[in-house]
C-alpha positions in Angstrom: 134.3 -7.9 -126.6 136.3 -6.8 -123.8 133.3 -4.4 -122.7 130.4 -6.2 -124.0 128.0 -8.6 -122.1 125.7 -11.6 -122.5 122.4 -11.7 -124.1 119.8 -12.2 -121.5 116.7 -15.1 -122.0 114.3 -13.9 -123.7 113.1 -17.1 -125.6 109.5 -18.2 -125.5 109.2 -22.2 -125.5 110.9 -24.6 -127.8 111.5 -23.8 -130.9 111.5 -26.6 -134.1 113.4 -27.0 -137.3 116.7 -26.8 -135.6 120.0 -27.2 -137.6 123.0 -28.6 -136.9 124.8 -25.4 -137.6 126.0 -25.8 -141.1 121.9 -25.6 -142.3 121.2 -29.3 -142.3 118.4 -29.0 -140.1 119.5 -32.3 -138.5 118.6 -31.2 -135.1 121.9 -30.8 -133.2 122.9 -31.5 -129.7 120.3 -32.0 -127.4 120.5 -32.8 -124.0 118.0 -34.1 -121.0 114.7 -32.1 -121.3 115.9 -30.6 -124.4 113.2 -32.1 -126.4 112.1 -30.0 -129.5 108.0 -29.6 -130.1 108.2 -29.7 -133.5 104.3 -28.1 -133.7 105.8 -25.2 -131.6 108.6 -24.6 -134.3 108.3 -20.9 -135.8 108.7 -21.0 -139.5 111.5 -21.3 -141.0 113.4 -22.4 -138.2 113.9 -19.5 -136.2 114.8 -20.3 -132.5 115.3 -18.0 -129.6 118.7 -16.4 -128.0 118.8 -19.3 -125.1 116.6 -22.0 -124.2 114.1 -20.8 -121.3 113.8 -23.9 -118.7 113.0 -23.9 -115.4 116.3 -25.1 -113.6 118.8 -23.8 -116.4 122.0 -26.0 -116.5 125.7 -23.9 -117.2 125.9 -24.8 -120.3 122.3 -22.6 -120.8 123.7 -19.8 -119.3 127.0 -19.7 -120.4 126.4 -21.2 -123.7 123.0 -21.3 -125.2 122.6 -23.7 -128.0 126.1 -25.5 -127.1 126.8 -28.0 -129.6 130.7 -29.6 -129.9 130.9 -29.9 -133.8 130.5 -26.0 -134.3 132.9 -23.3 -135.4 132.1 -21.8 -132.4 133.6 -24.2 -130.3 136.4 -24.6 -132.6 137.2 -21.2 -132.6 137.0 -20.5 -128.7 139.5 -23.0 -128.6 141.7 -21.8 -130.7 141.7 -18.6 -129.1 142.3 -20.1 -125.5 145.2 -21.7 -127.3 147.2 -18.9 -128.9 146.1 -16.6 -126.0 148.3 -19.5 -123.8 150.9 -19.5 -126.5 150.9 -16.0 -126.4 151.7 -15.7 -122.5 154.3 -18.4 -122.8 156.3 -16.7 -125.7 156.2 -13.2 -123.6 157.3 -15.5 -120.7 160.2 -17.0 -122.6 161.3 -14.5 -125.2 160.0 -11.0 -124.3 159.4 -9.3 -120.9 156.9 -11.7 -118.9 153.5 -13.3 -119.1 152.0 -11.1 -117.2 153.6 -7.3 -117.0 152.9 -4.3 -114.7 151.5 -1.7 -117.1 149.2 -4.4 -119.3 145.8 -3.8 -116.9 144.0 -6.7 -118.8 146.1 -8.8 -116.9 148.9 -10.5 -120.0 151.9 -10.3 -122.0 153.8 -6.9 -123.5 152.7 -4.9 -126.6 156.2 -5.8 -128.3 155.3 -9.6 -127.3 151.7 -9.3 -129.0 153.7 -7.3 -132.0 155.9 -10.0 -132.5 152.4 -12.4 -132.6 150.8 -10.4 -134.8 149.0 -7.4 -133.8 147.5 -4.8 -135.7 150.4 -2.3 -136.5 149.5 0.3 -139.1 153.4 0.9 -140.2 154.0 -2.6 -140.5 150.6 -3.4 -142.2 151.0 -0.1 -144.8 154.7 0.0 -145.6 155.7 -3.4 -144.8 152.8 -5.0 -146.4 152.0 -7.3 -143.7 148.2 -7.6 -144.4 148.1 -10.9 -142.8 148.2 -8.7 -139.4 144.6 -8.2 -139.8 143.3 -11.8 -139.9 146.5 -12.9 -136.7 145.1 -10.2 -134.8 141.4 -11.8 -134.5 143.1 -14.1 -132.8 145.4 -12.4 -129.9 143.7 -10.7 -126.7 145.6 -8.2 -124.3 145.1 -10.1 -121.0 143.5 -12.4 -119.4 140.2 -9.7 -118.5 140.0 -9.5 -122.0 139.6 -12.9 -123.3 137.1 -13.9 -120.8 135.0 -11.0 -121.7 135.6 -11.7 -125.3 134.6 -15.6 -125.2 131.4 -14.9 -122.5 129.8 -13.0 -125.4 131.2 -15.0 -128.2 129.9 -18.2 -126.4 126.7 -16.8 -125.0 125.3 -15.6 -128.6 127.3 -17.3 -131.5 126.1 -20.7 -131.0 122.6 -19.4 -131.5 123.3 -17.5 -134.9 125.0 -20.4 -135.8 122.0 -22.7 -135.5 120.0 -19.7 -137.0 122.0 -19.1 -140.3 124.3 -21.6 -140.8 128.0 -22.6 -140.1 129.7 -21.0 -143.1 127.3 -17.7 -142.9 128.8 -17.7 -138.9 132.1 -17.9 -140.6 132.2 -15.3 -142.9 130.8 -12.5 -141.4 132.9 -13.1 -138.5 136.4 -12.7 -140.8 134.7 -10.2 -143.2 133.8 -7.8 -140.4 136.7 -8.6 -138.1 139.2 -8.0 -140.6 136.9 -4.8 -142.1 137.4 -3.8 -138.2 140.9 -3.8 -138.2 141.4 -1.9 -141.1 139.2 0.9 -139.9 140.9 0.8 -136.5 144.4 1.0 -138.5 143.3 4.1 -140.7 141.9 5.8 -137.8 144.6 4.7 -134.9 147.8 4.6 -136.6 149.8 4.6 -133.7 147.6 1.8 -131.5 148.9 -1.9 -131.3 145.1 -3.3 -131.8 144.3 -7.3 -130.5 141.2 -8.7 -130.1 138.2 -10.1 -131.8 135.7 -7.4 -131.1 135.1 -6.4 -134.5 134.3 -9.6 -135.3 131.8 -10.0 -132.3 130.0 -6.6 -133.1 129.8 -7.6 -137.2 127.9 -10.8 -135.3 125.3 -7.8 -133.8 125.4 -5.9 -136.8 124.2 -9.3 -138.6 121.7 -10.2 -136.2 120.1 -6.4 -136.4 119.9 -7.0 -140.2 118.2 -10.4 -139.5 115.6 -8.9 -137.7 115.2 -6.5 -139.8 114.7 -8.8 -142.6 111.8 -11.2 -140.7 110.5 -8.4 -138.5 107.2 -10.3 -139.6 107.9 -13.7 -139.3 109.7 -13.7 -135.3 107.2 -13.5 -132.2 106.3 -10.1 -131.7 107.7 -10.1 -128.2 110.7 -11.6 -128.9 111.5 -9.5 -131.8 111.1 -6.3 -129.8 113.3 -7.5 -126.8 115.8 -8.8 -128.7 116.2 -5.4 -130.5 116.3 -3.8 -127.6 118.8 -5.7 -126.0 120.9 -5.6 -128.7 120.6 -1.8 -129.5 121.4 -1.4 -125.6 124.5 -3.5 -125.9 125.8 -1.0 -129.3 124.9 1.7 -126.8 126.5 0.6 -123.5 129.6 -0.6 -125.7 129.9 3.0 -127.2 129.2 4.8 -124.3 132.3 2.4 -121.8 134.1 2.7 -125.5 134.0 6.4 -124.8 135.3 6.9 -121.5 138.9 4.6 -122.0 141.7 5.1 -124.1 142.7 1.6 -124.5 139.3 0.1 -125.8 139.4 0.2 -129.8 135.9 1.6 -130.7 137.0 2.0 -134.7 137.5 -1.8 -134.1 133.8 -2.1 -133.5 132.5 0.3 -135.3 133.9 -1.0 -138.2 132.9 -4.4 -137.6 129.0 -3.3 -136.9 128.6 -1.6 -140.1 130.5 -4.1 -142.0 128.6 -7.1 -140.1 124.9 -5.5 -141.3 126.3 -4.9 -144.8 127.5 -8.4 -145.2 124.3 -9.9 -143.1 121.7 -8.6 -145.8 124.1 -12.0 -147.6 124.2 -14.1 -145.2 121.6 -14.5 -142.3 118.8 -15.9 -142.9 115.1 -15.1 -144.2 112.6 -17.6 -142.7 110.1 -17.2 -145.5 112.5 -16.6 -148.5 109.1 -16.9 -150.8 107.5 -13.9 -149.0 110.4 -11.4 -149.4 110.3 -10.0 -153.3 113.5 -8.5 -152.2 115.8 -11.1 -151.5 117.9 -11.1 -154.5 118.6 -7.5 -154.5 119.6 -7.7 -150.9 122.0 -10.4 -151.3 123.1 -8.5 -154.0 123.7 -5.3 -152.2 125.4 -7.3 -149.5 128.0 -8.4 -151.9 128.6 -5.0 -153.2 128.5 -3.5 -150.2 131.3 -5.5 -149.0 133.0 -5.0 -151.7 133.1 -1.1 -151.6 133.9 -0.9 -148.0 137.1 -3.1 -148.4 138.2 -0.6 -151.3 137.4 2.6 -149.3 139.1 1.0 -146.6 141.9 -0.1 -148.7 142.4 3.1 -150.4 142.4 5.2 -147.4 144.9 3.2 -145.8 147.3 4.6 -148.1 145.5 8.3 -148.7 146.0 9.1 -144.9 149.8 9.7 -143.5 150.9 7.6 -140.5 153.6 7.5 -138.5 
């Protein structure tokens, strides 16, 4: 997010049971004095935010958990990519790369309109829907894509490894695109990039997995790692608050939507001990399900310009 930072170490010791990201539980990338304890391993597989070592490397505090064959990775490329493309097609075809009145430092809003951008006219009488999946993938400037991809990369590998590559997947389209259609109902005349929805659905998720193994995490690290997260909502909301140009429906939308589809798709350590599962997976599905029609129905009950 363009006004969200990093997840500090809080981990305690090496954690076992480690997936490759897609669940297989083949143990992933691991570097020099990366060695897993597999006696220390919580159940279920749970691992901390980053890996607490003495002398941390930069790929530890940058990247936490880095492994190449990740969506993560794939997708922080292919935002680096179309942000470049981006800068060269305002470069070429519009106004410039880099224009006086953009202060994240990057192309015009017709050049990102002509990319895709969120555009509520376009998206409700035009029908372009696909506006709200292109958009995930466009950023404003240069400030805001490294902000973006320092959180992105400094928490998403860790879910990943947590609950899986395709459970990383979906909630980051299902909330970033359930982002972007709040921010188009309630912004009608904002030209909205950026995959902060997307990033906060990530938080929203990880509050619901918490939630769900409350009794099966450290007690120490569950309690900081609430904290910090509930600090970053808070510090997001309050920045969010003071600026004009920082979509907060964005990340609003993709928070709630991000819990709702997390009590899916995180996680439970110890599926055997929660008598509740099914129902939650269940209401996740539903949930999602009634927020896309809400959304989609007050697209076209409010008037926009």
């Amino acid at each position: 997010m363009a006004n969200i930072h990093g997840l500090g170490d809080f981990g305690q010791g090496y954690y076992g049971a480690i997936g490759d990201g897609a669940g297989n539980g083949n143990g992933g990338w691991q570097g020099p004095g990366y060695g897993l304890d597999q006696e220390a391993g919580v159940v279920g597989g749970h691992l901390p935010l980053t890996r607490r070592t003495m002398l941390p490397d930069l790929i530890d505090l940058f990247a936490p958990w880095f492994f190449i064959r990740s969506f993560t990775f794939f997708i922080t490329c292919v935002e680096i990519a179309i942000f470049l493309v981006s800068m060269y097609v305002g470069q070429v075809y519009f106004d410039g790369a880099l224009v006086k009145n953009n202060e994240m430092g990057g192309p015009s809003e017709e050049t990102l309109l002509f990319m895709g951008a969120v555009s509520t006219p376009l998206i409700k009488n035009s029908y372009q829907f696909w506006r709200l999946i292109t958009s995930l993938f466009l950023h404003a400037g240069i400030l805001h894509i490294t902000s973006n991809l320092l959180f992105f990369s400094q928490c998403a590998y860790t879910f990943e490894r947590r609950w899986g590559r395709y459970s990383v997947i979906l909630i980051f389209f299902i909330s970033g695109i359930a982002g972007n259609m709040l921010s188009a109902i309630g912004n009608p005349d904002m030209t909205a990039v950026g995959a902060s929805g997307a990033l906060a659905g990530l938080l929203g998720a990880d509050l619901v997995y918490i939630y769900l193994n409350w009794n099966f995490i450290p007690a120490r690290e569950a309690h900081v790692e609430l904290c910090v997260v509930c600090m970053i909502i808070l510090l997001n909301a309050m920045i969010g608050g003071s600026k004009s140009n920082i979509d907060n429906l964005a990340h609003f939308g993709g928070l709630v939507e991000g819990g709702i589809c997390g009590f899916s798709l995180v996680k439970i350590l110890v599926p055997d001990q929660e008598p509740n599962k099914d129902a939650f997976r269940r209401g996740g599905v539903i949930g999602t399900v009634a927020v896309y029609s809400l959304f989609f129905i007050a697209l076209y009950a409010f008037p926009s310009a």
